[in-house]
C-alpha positions as CSV (number, residue, x, y, z in Angstrom):
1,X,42.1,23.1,-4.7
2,X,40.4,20.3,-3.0
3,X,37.0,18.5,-4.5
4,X,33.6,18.9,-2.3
5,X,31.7,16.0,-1.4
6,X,28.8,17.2,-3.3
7,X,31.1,18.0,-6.5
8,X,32.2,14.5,-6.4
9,X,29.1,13.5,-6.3
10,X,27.4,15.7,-9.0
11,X,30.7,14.4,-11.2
12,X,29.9,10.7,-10.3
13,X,25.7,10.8,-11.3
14,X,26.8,12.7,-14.3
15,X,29.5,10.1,-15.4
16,X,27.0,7.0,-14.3
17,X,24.4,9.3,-16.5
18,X,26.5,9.2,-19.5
19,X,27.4,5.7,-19.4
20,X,23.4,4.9,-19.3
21,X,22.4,6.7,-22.3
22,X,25.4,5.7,-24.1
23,X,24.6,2.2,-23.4
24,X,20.9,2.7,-24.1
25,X,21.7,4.5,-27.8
26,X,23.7,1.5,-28.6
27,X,21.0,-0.8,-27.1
28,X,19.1,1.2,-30.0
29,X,21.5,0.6,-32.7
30,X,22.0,-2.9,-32.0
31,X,18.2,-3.8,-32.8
32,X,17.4,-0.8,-35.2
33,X,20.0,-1.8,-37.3
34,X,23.5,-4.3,-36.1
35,X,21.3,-7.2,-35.5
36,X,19.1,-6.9,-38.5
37,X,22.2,-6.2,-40.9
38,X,23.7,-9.7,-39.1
39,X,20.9,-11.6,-39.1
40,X,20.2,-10.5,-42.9
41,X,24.2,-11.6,-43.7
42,X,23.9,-15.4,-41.8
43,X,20.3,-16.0,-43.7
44,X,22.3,-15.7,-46.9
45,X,24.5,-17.8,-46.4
46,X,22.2,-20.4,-45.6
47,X,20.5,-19.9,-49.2
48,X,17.4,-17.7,-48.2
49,X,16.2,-14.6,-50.2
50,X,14.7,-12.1,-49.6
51,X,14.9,-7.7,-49.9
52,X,17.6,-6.0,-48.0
53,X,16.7,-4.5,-44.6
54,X,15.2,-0.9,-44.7
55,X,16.2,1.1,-41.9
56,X,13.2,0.2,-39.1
57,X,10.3,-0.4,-41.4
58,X,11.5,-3.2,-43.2
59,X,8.9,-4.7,-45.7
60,X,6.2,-3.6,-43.6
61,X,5.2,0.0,-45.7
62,X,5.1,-2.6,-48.9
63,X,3.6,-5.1,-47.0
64,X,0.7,-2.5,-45.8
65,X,0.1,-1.4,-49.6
66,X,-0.2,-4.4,-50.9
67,X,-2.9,-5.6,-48.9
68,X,-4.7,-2.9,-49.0
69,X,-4.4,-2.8,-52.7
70,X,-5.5,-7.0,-52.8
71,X,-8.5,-6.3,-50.4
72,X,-9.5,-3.4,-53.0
73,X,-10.8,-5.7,-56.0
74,X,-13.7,-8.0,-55.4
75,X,-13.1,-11.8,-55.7
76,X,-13.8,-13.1,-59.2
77,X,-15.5,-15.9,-58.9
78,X,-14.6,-17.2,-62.2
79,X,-11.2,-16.8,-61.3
80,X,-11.9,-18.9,-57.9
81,X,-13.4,-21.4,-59.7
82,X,-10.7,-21.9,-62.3
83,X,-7.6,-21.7,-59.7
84,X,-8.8,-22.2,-56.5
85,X,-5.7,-19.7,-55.9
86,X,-6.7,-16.9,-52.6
87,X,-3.1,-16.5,-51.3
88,X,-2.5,-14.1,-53.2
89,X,-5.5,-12.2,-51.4
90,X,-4.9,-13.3,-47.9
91,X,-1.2,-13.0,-48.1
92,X,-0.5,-11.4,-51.4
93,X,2.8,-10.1,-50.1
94,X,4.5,-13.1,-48.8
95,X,2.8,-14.4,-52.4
96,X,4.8,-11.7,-54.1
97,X,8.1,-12.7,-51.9
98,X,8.3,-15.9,-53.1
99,X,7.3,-15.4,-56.5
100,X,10.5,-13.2,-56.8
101,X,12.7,-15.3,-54.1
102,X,11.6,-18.4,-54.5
103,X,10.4,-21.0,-51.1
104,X,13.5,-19.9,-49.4
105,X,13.1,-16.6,-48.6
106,X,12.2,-14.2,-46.2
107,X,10.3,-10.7,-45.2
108,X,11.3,-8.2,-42.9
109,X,8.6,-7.6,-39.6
110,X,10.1,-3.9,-38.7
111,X,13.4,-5.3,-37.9
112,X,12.7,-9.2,-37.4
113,X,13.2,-11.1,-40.3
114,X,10.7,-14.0,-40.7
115,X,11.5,-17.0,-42.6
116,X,8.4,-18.5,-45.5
117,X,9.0,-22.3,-45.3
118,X,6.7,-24.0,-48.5
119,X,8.3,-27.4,-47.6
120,X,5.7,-30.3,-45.5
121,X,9.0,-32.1,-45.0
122,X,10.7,-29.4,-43.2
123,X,7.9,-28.1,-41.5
124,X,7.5,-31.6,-40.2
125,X,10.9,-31.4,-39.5
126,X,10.8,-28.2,-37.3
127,X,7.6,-29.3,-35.4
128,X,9.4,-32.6,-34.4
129,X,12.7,-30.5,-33.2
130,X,10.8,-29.2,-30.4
131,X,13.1,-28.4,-28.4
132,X,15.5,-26.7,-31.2
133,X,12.5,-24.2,-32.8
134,X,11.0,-21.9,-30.6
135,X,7.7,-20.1,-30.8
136,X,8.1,-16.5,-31.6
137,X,7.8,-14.2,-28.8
138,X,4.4,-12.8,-28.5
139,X,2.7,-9.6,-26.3
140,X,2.5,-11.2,-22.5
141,X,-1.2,-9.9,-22.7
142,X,-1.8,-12.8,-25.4
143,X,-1.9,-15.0,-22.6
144,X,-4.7,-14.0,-21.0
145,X,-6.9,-14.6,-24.4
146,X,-4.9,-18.1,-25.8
147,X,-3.3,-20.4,-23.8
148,X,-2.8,-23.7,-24.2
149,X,-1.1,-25.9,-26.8
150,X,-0.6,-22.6,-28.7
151,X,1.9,-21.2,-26.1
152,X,3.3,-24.6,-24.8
153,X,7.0,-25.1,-25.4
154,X,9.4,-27.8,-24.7
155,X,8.1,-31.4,-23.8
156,X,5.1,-29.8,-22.6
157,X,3.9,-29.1,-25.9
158,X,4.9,-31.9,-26.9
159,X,2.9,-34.3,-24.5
160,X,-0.3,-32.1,-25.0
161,X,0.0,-32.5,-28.7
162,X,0.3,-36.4,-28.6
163,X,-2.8,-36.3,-26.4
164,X,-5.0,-34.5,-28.8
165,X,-3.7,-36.1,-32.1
166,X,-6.0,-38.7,-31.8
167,X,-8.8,-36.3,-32.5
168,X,-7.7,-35.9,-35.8
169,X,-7.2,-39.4,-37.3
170,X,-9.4,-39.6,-40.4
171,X,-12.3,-41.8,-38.8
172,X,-12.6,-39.2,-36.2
173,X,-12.7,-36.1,-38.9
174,X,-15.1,-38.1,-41.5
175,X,-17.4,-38.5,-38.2
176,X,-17.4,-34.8,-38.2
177,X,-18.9,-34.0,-42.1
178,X,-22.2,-34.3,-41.2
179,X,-22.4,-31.4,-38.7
180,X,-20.1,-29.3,-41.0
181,X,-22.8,-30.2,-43.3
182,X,-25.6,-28.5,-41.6
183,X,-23.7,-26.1,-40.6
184,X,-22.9,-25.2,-44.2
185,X,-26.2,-26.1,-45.6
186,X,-28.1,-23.4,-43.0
187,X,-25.2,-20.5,-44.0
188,X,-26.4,-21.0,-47.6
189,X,-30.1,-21.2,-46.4
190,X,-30.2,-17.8,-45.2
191,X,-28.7,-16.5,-48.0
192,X,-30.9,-17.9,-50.2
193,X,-33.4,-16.2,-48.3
194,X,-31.6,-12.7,-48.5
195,X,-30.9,-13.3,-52.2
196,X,-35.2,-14.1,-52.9
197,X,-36.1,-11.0,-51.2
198,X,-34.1,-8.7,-53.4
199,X,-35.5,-10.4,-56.5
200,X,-37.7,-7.4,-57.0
201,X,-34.6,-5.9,-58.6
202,X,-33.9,-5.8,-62.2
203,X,-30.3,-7.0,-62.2
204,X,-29.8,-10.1,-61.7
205,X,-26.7,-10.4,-59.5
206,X,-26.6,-9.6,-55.7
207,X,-24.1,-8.3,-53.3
208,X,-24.1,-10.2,-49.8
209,X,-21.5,-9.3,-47.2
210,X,-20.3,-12.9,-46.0
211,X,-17.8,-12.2,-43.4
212,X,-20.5,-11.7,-40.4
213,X,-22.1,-15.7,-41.8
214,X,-18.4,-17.0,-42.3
215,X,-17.9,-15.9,-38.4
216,X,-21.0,-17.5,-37.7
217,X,-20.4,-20.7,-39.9
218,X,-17.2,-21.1,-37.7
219,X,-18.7,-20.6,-34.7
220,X,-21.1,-23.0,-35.4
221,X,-18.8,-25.9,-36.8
222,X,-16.7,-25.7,-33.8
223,X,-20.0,-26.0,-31.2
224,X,-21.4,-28.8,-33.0
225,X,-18.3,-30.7,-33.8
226,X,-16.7,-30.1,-30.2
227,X,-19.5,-29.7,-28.0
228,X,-22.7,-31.2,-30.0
229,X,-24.6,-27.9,-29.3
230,X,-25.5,-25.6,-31.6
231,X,-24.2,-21.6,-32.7
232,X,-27.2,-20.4,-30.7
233,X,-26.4,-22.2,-27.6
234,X,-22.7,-20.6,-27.7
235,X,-23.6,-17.0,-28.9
236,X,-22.7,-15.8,-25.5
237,X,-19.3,-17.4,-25.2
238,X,-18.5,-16.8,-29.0
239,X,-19.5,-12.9,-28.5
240,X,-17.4,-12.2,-25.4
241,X,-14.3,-14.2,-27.3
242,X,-14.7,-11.3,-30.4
243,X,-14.9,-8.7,-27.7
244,X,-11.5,-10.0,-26.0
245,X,-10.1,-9.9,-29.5
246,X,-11.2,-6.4,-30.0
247,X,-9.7,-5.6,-26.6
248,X,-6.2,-7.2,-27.6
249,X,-5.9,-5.5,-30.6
250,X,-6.7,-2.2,-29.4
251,X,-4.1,-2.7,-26.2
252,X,-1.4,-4.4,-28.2
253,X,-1.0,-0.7,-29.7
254,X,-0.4,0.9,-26.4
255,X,1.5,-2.0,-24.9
256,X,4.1,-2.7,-27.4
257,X,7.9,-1.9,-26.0
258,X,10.9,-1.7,-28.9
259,X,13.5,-4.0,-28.9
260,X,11.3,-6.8,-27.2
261,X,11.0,-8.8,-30.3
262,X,12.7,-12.1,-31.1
263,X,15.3,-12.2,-33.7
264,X,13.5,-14.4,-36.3
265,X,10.0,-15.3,-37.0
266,X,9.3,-18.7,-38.9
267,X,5.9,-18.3,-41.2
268,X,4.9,-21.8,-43.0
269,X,3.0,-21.2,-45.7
């Protein structure tokens, strides 16, 4: 019994069919779980530490919980003041990491293992190897919000960076304390202010929220110290730079496509 065209045909999508999930499931397998496994094996041997890969989530459910947890518990300030100690706050899981691990280990991104480096001399090391150590792979939407020496790669990068290291020489950042100075000294003004208009209340301590200052205080530094205006003369350009932050954040979400991640993340720290 002979074979119709269209039988052949209907055999031949149906095999090519096949052959694409079957290649797409091990697609899946290979960055859900070969490479991890791999890359996990090869950073042992090279002395790093860290927790075994969990299947997809890595360290990032602990990760989560922990900050959440360190964010909980106001600041003590007498604990500030004696230590001068906030990483466990900002990053009180890579803190915790290398408590356990030591400076050579690592945390696990989803699937991506990235690497806590401690060391100057080796961070030094891997910003003068260029052309070895890669940047990470970011969301091609980053783009459109930082460019610039932040994304340069190569000899490109490294030309930009030898233009603008003169900016930073010590002469040229000591020049710069006096408008970080009245940047400072009008932050504390207003809240100063704030603080004598709640003195009709009988405790004596008083709850600011910072944050929205230490945004402006930033602003500000960076207008006076790089253009010689002040905050005020920037608020437009400052505002629409949140709002395209806001924007990112809230398209990186949507945008995201699995298994369009490098393999390993370097975090100095």
């Amino acid at each position: 019994m002979e074979t119709s065209p269209a039988a052949f045909l209907f055999s031949g999508l149906a095999t090519m069919i096949v052959i694409v999930i079957a290649w797409m499931l091990m697609m899946v397998v290979e960055w859900v779980w070969l490479k991890p496994k791999k890359l996990e094996k090869w950073l042992r041997q090279q002395g790093f530490s860290g927790n075994s890969y969990r299947f997809l989530h890595g360290d990032m459910k602990d990760m989560a919980a922990m900050r959440k947890q360190a964010t909980a518990k106001p600041v003590s300030s007498a604990d500030s003041h004696r230590h001068h100690n906030i990483v466990p706050r900002i990053l009180p899981f890579n803190h915790h990491i290398i408590t356990i691990y030591g400076k050579k280990s690592f945390i696990w991104n989803g699937p991506t293992p990235m690497i806590n480096i401690t060391d100057p001399k080796i961070i030094r090391e891997i910003l003068f190897k260029y052309d070895i150590f890669q940047k990470p792979k970011t969301n091609p939407l980053a783009k459109l919000l930082v460019s610039g020496m932040a994304t340069y790669e190569g000899e490109q990068w490294f030309k930009v960076r030898k233009i603008v290291n003169p900016a930073f020489h010590h002469h040229k950042l000591k020049d710069m304390f006096p408008s970080m100075y009245w940047s400072c000294n009008e932050m504390i003004s207003k809240w100063k202010i704030l603080v004598s208009n709640q003195n009709h209340n009988s405790s004596s301590h008083h709850e600011l929220d910072v944050w929205p200052y230490i945004q402006t205080f930033t602003a500000d530094v960076i207008s006076r110290t790089a253009f010689g205006s002040s905050y005020e003369d920037g608020r437009k350009i400052f505002e629409l730079i949140r709002q395209q932050i806001k924007h990112f954040t809230e398209i990186t979400q949507f945008s995201y496509i699995p298994g369009w991640s490098p393999g390993i993340a370097f975090r100095a720290i």
